[in-house]
C-alpha positions as CSV (number, residue, x, y, z in Angstrom):
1,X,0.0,0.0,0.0
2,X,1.6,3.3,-1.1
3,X,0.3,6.8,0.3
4,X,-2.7,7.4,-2.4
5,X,-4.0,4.0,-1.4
6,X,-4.0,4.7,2.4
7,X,-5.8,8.0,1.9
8,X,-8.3,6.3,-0.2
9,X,-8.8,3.7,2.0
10,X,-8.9,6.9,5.0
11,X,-11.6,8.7,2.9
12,X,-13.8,5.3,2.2
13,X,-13.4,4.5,5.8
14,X,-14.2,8.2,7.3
15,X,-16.8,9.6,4.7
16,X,-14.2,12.4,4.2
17,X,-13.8,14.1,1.1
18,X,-10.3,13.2,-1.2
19,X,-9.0,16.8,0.2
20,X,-9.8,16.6,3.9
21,X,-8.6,12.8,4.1
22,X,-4.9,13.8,2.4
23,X,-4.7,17.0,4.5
24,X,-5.0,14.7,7.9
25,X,-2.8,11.8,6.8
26,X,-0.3,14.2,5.5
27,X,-0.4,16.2,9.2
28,X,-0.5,12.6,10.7
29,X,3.0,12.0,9.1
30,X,4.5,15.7,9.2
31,X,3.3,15.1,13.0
32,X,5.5,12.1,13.4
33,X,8.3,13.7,10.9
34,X,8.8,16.9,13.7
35,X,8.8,14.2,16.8
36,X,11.7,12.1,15.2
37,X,13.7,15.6,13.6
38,X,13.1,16.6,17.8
39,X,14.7,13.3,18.8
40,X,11.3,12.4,20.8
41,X,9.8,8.4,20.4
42,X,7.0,7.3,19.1
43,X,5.1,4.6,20.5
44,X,1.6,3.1,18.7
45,X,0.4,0.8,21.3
46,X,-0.5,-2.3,19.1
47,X,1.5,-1.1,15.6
48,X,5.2,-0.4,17.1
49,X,7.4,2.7,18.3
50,X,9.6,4.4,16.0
51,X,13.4,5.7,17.7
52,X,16.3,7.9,16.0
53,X,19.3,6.3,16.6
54,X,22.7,8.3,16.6
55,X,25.7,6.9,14.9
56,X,29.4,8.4,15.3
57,X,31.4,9.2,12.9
58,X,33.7,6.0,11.9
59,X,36.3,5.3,8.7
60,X,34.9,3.1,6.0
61,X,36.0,1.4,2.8
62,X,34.7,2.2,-0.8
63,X,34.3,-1.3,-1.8
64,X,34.5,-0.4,-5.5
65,X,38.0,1.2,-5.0
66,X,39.5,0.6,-1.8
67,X,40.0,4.0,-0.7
68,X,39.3,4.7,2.8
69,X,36.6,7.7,3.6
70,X,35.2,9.3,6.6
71,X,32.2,8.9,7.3
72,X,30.1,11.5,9.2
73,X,28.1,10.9,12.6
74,X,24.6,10.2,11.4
75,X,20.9,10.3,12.8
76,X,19.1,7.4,11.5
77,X,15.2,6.5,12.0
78,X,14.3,3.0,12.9
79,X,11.0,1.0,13.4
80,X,10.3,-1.9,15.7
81,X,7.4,-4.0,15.0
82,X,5.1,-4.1,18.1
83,X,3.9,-7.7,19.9
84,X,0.3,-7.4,18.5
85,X,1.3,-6.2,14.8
86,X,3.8,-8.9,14.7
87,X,1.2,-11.4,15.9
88,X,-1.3,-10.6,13.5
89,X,0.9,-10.7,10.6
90,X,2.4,-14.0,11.5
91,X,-0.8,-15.5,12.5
C-alpha cells in the first residue's frame, strides 16, 4: 500500500472528502516527521514505536575502490514491530 491507497482507504473508511482525508494523513505523518527531527519516540500501542538512533562518525572502505573515507556521525530512524502487529501478521 503506497500513500494514495492509504488515503483512499482513509476517505472510504471516514466519509471524508479526497481533500480533507490527504490533509490529515499528511499532518499525521508531518506530526511524526517533527517528533523524530526533535529526537522524541513514538510509541503506537499495538502497531510499534519508532526511535532515532545516533551513529558516530567512523572510517569506512569504498568497496569499488578501496579507498578509505570518513564517514560522518549520522541520525538514522528505525521502526520496531510491536507484539500485537507482529502477531497478527504471523498469525
Amino acid at each position: 500500500m503506497n500513500k494514495s491507497q492509504l488515503i483512499d482507504a482513509f476517505r472510504k473508511e471516514s466519509g471524508l472528502t479526497k481533500n480533507l482525508a490527504e490533509d490529515v494523513i499528511n499532518l499525521f505523518f508531518d506530526t511524526m516527521i517533527d517528533a523524530m527531527v526533535k529526537g522524541e519516540r513514538i510509541e503506537i500501542r499495538g502497531f510499534g514505536s519508532f526511535v532515532v538512533k545516533e551513529y558516530r562518525s567512523y572510517t569506512g572502505r569504498n568497496p569499488k575502490t578501496g579507498e578509505k573515507i570518513k564517514v560522518e556521525k549520522k541520525r538514522l530512524p528505525f521502526f520496531k514491530v510491536g507484539k500485537e502487529l507482529k502477531e497478527r501478521v504471523d498469525y
